[in-house]
mmCIF file as Biopython writes it, N, C-alpha, C and O atoms, coordinates in Angstrom:
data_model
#
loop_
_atom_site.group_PDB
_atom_site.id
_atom_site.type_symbol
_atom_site.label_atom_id
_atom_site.label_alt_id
_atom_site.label_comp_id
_atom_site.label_asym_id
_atom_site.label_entity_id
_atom_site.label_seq_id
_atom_site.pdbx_PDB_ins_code
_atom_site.Cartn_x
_atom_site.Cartn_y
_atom_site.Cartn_z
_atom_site.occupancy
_atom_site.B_iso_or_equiv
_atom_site.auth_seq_id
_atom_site.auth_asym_id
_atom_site.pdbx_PDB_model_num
ATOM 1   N N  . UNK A ? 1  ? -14.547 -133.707 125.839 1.0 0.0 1  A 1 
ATOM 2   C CA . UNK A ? 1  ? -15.953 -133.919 125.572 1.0 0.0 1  A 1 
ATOM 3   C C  . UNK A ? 1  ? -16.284 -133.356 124.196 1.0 0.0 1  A 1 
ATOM 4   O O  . UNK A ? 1  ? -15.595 -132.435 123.759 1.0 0.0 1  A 1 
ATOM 5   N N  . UNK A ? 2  ? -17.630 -134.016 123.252 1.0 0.0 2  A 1 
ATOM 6   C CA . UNK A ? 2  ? -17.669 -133.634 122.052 1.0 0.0 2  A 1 
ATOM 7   C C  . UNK A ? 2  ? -18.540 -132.370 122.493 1.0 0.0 2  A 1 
ATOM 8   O O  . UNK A ? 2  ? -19.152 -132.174 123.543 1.0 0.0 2  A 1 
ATOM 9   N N  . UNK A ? 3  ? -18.364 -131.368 121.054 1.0 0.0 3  A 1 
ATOM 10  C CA . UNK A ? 3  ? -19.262 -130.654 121.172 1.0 0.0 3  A 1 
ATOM 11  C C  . UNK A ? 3  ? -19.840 -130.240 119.529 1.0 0.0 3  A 1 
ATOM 12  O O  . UNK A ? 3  ? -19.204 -130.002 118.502 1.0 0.0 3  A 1 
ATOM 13  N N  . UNK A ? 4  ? -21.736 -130.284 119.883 1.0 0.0 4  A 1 
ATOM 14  C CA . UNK A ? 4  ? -22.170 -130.302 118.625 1.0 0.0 4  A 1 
ATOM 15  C C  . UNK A ? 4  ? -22.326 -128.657 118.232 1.0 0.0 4  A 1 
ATOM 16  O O  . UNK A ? 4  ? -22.552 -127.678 118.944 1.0 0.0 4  A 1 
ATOM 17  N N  . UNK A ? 5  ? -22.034 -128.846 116.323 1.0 0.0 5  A 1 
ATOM 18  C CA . UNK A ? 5  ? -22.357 -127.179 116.565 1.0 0.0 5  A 1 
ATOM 19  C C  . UNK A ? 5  ? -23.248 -127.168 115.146 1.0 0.0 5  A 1 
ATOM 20  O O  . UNK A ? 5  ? -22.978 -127.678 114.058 1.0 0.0 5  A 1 
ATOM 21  N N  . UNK A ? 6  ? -24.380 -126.413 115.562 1.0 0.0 6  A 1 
ATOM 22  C CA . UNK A ? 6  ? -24.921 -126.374 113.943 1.0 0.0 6  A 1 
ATOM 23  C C  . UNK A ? 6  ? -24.516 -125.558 113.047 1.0 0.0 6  A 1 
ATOM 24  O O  . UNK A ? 6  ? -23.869 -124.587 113.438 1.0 0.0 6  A 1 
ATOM 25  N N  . UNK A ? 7  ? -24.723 -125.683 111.911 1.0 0.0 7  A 1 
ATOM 26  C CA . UNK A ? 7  ? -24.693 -124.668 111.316 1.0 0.0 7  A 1 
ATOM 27  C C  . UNK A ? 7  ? -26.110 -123.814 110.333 1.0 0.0 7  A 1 
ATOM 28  O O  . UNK A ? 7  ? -27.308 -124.087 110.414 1.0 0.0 7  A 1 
ATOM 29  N N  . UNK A ? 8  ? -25.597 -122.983 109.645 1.0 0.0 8  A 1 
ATOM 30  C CA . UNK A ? 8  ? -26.635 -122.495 108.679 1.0 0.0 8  A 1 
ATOM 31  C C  . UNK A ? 8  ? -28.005 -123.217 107.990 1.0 0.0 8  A 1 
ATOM 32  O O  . UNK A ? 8  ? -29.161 -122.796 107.954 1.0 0.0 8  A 1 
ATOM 33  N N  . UNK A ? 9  ? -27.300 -124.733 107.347 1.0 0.0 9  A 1 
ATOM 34  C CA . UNK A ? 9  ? -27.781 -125.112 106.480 1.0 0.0 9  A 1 
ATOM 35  C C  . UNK A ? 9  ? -28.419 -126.075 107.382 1.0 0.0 9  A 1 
ATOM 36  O O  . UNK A ? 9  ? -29.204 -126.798 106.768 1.0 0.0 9  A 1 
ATOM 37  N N  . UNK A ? 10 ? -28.331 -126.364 108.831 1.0 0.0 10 A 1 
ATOM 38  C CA . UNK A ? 10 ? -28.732 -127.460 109.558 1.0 0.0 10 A 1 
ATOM 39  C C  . UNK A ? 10 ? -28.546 -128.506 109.979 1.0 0.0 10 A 1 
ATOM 40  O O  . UNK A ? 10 ? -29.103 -129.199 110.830 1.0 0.0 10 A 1 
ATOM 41  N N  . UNK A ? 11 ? -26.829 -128.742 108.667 1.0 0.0 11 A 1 
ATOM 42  C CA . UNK A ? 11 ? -26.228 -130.155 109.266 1.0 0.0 11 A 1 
ATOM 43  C C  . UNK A ? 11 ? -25.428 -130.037 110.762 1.0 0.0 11 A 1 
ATOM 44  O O  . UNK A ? 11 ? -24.873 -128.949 110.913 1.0 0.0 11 A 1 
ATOM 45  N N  . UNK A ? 12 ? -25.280 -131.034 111.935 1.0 0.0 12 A 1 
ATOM 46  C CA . UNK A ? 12 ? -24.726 -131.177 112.532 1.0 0.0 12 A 1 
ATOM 47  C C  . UNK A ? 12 ? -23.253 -131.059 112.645 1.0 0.0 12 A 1 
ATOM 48  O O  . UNK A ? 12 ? -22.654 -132.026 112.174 1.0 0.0 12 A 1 
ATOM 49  N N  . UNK A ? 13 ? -22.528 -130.134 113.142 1.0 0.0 13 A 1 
ATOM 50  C CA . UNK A ? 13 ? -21.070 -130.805 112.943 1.0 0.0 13 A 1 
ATOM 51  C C  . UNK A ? 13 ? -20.050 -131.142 114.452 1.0 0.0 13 A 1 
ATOM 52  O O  . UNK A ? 13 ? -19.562 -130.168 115.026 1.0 0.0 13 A 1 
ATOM 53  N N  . UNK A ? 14 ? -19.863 -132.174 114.855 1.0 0.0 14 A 1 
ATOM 54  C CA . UNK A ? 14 ? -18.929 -132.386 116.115 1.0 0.0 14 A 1 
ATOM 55  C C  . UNK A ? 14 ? -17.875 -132.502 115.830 1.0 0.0 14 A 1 
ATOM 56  O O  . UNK A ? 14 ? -17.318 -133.090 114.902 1.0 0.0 14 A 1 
ATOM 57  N N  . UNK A ? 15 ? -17.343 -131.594 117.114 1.0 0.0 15 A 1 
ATOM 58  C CA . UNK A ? 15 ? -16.269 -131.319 117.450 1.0 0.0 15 A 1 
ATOM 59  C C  . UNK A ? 15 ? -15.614 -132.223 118.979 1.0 0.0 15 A 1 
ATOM 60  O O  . UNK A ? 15 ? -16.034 -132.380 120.125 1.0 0.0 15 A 1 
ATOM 61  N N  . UNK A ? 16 ? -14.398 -132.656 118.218 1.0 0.0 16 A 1 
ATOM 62  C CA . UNK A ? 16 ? -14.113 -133.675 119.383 1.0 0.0 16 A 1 
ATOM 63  C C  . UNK A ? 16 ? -12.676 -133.399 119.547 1.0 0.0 16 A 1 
ATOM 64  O O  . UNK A ? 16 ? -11.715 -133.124 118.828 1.0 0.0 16 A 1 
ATOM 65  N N  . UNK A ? 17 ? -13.009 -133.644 121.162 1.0 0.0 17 A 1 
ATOM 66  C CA . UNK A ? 17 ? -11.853 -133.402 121.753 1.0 0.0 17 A 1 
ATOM 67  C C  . UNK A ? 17 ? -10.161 -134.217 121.645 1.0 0.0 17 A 1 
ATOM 68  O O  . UNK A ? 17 ? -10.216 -135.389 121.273 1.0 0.0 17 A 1 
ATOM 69  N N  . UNK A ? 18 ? -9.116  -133.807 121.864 1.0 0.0 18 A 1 
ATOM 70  C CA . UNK A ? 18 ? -7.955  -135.069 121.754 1.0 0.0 18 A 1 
ATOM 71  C C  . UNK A ? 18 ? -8.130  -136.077 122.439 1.0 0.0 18 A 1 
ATOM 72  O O  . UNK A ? 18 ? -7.729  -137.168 122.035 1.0 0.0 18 A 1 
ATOM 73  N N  . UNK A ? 19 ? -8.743  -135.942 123.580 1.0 0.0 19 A 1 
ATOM 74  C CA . UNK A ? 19 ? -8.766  -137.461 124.322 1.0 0.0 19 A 1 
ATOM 75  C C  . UNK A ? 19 ? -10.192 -138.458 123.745 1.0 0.0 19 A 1 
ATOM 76  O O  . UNK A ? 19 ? -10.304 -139.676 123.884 1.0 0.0 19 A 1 
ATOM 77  N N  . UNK A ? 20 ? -11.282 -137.430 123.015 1.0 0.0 20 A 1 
ATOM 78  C CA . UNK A ? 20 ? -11.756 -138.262 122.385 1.0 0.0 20 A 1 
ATOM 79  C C  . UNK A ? 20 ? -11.507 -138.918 120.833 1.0 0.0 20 A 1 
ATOM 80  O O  . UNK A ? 20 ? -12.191 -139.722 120.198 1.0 0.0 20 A 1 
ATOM 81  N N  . UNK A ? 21 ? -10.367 -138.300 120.534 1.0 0.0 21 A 1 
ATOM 82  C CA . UNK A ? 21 ? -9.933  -138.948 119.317 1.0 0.0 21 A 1 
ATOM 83  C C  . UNK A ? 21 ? -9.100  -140.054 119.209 1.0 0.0 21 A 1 
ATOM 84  O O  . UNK A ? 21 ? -9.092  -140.927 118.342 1.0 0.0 21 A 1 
ATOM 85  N N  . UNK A ? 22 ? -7.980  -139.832 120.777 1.0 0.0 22 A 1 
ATOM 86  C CA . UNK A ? 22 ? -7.300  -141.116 121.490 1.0 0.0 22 A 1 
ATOM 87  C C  . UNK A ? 22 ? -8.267  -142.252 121.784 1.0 0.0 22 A 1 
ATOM 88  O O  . UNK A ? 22 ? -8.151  -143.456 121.559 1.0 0.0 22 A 1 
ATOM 89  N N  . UNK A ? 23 ? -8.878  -141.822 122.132 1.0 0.0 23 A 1 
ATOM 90  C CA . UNK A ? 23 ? -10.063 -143.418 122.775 1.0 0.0 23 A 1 
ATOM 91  C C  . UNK A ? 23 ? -10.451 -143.895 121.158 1.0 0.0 23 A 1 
ATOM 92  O O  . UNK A ? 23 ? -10.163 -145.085 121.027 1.0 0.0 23 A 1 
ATOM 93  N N  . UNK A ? 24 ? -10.965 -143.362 120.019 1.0 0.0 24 A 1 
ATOM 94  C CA . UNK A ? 24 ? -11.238 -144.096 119.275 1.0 0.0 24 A 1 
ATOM 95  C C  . UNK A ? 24 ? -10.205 -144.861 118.560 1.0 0.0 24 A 1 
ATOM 96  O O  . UNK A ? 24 ? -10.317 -146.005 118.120 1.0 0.0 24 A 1 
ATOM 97  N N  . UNK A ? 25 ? -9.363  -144.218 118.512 1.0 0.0 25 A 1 
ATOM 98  C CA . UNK A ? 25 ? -8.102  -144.517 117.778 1.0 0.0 25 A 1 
ATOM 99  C C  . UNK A ? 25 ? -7.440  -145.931 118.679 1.0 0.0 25 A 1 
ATOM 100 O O  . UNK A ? 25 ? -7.029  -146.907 118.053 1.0 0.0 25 A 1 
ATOM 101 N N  . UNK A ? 26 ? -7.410  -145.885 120.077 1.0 0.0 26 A 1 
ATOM 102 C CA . UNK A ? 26 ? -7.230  -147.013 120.614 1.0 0.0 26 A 1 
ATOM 103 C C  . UNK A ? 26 ? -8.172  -147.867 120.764 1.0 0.0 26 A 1 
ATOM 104 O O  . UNK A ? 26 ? -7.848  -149.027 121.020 1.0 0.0 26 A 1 
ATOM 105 N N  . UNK A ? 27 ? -9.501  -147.536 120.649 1.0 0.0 27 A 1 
ATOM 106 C CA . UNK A ? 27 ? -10.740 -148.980 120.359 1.0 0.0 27 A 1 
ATOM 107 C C  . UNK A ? 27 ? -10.360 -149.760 118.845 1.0 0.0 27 A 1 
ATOM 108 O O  . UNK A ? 27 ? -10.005 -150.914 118.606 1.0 0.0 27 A 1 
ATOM 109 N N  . UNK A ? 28 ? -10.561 -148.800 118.122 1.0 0.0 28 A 1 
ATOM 110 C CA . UNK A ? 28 ? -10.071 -149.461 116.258 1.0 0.0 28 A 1 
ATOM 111 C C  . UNK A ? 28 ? -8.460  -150.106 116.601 1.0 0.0 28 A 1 
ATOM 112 O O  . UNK A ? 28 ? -8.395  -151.192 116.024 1.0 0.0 28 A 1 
ATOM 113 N N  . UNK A ? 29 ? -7.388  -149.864 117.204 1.0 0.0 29 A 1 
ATOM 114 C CA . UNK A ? 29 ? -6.301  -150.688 117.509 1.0 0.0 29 A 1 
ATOM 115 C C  . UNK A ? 29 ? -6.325  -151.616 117.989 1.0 0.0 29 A 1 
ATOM 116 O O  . UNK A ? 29 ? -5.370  -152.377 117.840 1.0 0.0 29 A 1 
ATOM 117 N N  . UNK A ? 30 ? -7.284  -151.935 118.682 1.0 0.0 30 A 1 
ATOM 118 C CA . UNK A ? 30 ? -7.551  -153.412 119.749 1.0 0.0 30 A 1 
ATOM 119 C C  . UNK A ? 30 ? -8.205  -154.012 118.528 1.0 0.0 30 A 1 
ATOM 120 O O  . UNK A ? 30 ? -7.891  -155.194 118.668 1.0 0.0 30 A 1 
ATOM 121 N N  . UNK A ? 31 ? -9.011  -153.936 117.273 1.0 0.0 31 A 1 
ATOM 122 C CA . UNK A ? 31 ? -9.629  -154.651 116.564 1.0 0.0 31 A 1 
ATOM 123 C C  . UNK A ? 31 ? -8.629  -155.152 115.561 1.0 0.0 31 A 1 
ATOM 124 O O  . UNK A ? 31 ? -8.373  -156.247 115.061 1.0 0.0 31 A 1 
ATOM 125 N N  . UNK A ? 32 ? -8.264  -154.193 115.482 1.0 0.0 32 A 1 
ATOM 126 C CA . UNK A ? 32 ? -6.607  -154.077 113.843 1.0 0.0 32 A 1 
ATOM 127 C C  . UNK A ? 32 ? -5.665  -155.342 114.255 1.0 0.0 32 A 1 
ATOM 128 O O  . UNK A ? 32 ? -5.355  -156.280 113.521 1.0 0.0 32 A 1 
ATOM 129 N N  . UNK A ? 33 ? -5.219  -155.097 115.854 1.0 0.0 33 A 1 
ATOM 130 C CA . UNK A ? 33 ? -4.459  -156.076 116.397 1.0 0.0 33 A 1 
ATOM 131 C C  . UNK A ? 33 ? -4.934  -157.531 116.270 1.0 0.0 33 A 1 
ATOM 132 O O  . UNK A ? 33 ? -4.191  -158.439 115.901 1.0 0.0 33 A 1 
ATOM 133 N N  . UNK A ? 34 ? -6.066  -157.668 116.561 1.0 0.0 34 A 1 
ATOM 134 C CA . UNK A ? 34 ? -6.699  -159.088 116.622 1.0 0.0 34 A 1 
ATOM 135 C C  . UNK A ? 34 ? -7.254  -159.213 115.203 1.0 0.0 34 A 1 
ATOM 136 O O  . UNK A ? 34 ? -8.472  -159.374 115.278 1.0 0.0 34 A 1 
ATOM 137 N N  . UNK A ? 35 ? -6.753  -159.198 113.734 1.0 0.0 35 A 1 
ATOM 138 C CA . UNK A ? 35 ? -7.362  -158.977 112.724 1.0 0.0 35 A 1 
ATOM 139 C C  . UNK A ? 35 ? -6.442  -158.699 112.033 1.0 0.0 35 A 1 
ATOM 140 O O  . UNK A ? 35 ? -5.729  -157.701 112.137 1.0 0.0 35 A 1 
ATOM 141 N N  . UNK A ? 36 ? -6.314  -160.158 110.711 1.0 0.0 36 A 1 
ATOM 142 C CA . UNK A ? 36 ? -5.646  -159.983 109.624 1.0 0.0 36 A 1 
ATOM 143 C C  . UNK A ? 36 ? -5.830  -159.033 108.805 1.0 0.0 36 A 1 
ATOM 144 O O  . UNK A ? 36 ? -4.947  -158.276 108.402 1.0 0.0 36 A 1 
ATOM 145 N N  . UNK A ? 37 ? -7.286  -158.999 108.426 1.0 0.0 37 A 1 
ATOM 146 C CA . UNK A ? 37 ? -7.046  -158.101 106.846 1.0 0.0 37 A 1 
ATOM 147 C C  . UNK A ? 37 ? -7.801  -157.037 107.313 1.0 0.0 37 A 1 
ATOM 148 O O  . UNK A ? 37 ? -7.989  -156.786 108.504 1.0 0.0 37 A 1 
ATOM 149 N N  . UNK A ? 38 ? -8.513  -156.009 105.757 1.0 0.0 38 A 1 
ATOM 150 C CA . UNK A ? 38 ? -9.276  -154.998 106.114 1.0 0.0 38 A 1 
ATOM 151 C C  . UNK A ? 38 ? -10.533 -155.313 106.472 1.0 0.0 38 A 1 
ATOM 152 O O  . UNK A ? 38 ? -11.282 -154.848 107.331 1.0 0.0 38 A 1 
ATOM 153 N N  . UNK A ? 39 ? -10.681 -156.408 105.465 1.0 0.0 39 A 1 
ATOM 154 C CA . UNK A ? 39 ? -12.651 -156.429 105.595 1.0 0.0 39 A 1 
ATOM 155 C C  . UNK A ? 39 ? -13.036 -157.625 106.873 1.0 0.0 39 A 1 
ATOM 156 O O  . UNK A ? 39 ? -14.187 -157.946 107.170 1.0 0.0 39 A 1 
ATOM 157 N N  . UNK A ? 40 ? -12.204 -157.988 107.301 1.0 0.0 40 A 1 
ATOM 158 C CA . UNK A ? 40 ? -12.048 -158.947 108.938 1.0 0.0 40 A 1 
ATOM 159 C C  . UNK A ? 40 ? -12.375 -157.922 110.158 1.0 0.0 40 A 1 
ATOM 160 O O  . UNK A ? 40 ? -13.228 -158.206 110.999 1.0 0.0 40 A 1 
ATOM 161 N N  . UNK A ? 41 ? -11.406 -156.338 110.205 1.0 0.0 41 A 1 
ATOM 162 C CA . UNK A ? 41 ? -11.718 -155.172 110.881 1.0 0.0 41 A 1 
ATOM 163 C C  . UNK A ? 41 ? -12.949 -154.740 110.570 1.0 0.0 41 A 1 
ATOM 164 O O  . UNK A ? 41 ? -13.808 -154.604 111.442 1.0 0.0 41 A 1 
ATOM 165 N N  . UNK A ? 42 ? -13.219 -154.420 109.014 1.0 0.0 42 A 1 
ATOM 166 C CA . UNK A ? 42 ? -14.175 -153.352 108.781 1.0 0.0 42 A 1 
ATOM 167 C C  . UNK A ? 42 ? -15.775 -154.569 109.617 1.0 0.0 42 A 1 
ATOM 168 O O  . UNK A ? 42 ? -16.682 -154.100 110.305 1.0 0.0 42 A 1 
ATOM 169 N N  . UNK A ? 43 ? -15.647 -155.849 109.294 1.0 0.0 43 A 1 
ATOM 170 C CA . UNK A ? 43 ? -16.854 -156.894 109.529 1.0 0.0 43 A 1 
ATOM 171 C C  . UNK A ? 43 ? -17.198 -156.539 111.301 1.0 0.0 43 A 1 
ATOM 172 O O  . UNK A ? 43 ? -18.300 -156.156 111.691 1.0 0.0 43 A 1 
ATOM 173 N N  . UNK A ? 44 ? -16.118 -156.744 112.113 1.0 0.0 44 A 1 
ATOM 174 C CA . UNK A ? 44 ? -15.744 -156.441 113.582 1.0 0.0 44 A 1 
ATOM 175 C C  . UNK A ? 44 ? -16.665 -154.688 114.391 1.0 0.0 44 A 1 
ATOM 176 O O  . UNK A ? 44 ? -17.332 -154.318 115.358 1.0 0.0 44 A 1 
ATOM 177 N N  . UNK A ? 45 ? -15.980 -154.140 113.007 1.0 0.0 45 A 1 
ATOM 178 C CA . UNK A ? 45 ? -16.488 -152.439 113.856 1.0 0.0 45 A 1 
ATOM 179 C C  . UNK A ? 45 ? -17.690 -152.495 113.055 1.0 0.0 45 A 1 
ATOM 180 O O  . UNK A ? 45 ? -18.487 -151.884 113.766 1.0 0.0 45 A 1 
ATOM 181 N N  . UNK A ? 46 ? -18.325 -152.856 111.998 1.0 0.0 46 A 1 
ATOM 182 C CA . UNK A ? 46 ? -19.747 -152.561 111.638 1.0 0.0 46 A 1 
ATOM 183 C C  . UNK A ? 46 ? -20.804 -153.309 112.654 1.0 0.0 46 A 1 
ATOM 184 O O  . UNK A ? 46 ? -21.885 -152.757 112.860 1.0 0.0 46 A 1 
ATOM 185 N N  . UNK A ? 47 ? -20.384 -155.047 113.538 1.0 0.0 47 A 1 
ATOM 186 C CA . UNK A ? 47 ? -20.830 -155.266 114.688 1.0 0.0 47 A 1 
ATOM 187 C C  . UNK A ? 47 ? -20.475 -154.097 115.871 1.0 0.0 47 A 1 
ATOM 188 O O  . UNK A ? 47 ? -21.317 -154.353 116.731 1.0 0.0 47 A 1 
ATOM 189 N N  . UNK A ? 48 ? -19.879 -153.244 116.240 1.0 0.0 48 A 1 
ATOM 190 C CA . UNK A ? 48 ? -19.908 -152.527 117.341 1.0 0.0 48 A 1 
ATOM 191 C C  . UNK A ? 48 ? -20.595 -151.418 117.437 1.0 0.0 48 A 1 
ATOM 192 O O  . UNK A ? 48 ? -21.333 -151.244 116.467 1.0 0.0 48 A 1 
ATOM 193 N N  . UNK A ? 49 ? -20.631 -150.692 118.148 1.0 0.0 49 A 1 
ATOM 194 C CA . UNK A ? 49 ? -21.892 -149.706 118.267 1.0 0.0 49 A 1 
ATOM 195 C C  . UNK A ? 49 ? -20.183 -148.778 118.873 1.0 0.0 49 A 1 
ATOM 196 O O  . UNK A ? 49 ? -19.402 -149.234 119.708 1.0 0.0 49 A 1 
ATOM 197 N N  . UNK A ? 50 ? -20.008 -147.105 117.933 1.0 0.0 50 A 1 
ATOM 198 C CA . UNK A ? 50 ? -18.940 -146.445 118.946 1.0 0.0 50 A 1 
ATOM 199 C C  . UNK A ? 50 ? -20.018 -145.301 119.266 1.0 0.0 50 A 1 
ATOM 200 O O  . UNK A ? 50 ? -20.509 -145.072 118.160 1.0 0.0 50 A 1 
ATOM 201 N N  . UNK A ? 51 ? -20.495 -144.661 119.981 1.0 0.0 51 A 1 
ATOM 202 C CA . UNK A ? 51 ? -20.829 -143.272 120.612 1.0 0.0 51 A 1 
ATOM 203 C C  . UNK A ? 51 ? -20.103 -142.362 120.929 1.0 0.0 51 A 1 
ATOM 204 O O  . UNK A ? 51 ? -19.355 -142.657 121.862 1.0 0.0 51 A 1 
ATOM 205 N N  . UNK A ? 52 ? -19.929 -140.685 120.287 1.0 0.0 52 A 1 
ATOM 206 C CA . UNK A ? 52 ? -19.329 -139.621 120.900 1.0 0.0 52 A 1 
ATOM 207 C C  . UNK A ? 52 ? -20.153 -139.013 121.745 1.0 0.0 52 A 1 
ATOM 208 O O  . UNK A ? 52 ? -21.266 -138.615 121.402 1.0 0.0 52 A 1 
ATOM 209 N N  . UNK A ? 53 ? -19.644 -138.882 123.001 1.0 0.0 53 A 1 
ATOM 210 C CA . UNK A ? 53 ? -20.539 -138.124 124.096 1.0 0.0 53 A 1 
ATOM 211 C C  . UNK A ? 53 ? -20.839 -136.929 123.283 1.0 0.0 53 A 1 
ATOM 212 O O  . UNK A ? 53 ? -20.066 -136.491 122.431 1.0 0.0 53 A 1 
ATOM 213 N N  . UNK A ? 54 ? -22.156 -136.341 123.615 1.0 0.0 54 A 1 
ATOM 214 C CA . UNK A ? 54 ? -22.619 -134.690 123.447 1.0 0.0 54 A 1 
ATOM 215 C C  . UNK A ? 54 ? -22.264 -133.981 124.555 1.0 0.0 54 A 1 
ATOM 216 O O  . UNK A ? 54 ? -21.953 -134.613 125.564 1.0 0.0 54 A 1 
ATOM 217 N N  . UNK A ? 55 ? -22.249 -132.564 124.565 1.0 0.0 55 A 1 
ATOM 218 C CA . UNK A ? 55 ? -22.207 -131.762 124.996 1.0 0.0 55 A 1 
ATOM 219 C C  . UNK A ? 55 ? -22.871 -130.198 124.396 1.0 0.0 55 A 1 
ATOM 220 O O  . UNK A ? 55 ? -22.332 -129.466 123.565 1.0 0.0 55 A 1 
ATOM 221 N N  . UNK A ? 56 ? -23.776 -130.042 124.880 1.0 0.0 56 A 1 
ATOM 222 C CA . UNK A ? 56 ? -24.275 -129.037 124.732 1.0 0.0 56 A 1 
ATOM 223 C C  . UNK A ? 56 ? -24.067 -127.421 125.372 1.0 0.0 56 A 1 
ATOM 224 O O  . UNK A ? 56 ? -24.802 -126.508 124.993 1.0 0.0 56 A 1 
#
């Protein structure tokens, strides 16, 4: 699960777990696979919406 942590200055910073770095890494592989070039992928994931769970 992610977890957000602030800091000083106020920016946000998450922290994510290995299995949430596996899941993204295998969503962007299912796109790469079906997808010749870069800007065919990059066109694909700017249509998708990804979310890291919070945890507070």
């Amino acid at each position: 699960m992610a977890e957000i942590i602030e800091n000083m200055n106020g920016r946000r910073l998450i922290r994510v777990s290995t299995d949430d770095i596996i899941s993204l890494v295998r969503e962007y592989q299912q796109y790469a696979c079906e997808s010749s070039s870069y800007r065919e992928i990059r066109e694909k994931l700017d249509k998708k919406d990804i979310y890291l769970p919070e945890d507070f």
